[in-house]
C-alpha positions as CSV (number, residue, x, y, z in Angstrom):
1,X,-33.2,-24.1,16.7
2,X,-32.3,-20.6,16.7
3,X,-35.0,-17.8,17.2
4,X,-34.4,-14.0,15.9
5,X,-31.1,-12.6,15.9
6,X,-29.3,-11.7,12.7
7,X,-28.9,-13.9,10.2
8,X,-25.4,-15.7,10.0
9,X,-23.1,-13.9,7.6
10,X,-24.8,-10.1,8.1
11,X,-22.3,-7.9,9.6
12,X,-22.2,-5.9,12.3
13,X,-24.0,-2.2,12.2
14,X,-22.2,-0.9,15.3
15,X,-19.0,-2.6,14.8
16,X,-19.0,-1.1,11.0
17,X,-19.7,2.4,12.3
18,X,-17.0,2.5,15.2
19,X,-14.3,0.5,12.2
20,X,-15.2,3.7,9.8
21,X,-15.0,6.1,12.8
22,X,-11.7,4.8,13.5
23,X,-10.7,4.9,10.2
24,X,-11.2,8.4,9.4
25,X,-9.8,9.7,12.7
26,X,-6.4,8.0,12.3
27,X,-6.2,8.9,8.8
28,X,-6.8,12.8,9.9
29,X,-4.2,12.0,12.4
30,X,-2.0,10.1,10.3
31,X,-2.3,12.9,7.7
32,X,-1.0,15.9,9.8
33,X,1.8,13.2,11.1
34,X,3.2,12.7,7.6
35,X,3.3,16.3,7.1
36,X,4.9,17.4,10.2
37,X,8.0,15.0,9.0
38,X,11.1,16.7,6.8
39,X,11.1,15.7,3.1
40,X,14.2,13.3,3.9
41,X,12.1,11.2,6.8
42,X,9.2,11.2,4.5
43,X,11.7,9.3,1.9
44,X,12.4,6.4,4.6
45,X,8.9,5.7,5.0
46,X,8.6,5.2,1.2
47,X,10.0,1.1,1.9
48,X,7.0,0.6,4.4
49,X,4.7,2.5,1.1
50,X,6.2,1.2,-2.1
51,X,7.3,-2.7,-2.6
52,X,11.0,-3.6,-3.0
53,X,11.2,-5.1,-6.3
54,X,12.1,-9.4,-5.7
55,X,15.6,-10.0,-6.4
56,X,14.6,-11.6,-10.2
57,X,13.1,-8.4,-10.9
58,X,16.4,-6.4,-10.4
59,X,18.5,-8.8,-12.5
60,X,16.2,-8.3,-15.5
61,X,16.6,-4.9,-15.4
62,X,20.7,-5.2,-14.6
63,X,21.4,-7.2,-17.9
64,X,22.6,-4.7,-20.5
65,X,20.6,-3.9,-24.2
66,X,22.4,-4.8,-27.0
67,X,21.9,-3.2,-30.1
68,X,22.9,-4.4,-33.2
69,X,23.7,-2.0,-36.4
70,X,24.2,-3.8,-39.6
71,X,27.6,-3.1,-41.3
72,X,26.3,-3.0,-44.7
73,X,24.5,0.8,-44.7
């Protein structure tokens, strides 16, 4: 039988603090990165940012609109 402790299930206090210290550091550091880069190498990171549409999606949008206009104006 278990004695004192945490509970199962209740996280971490210190391993939370370090994860949000962590966080906020490389997002400062991340931050000035992405701003020391030129406009064009900021554009090739966009396909790591932005998801490539699937290959059914780009067919819908390839098939051409057609517009019918009655004869009889």
């Amino acid at each position: 039988m278990k004695r004192g402790g945490r509970q199962a299930g209740t996280p971490n206090k210190v391993t939370a603090e370090m994860r949000e210290i962590l966080q906020n550091v490389l997002a400062e550091s991340l931050a000035d990165d992405i701003r020391a880069l030129t406009p064009a190498e900021r554009l090739r990171l966009l396909k790591y940012i932005i998801p490539t549409p699937a290959e059914k999606e780009i067919n819908e949008y390839q098939q051409p609109i057609i517009i019918q206009v009655p004869t009889n104006l």
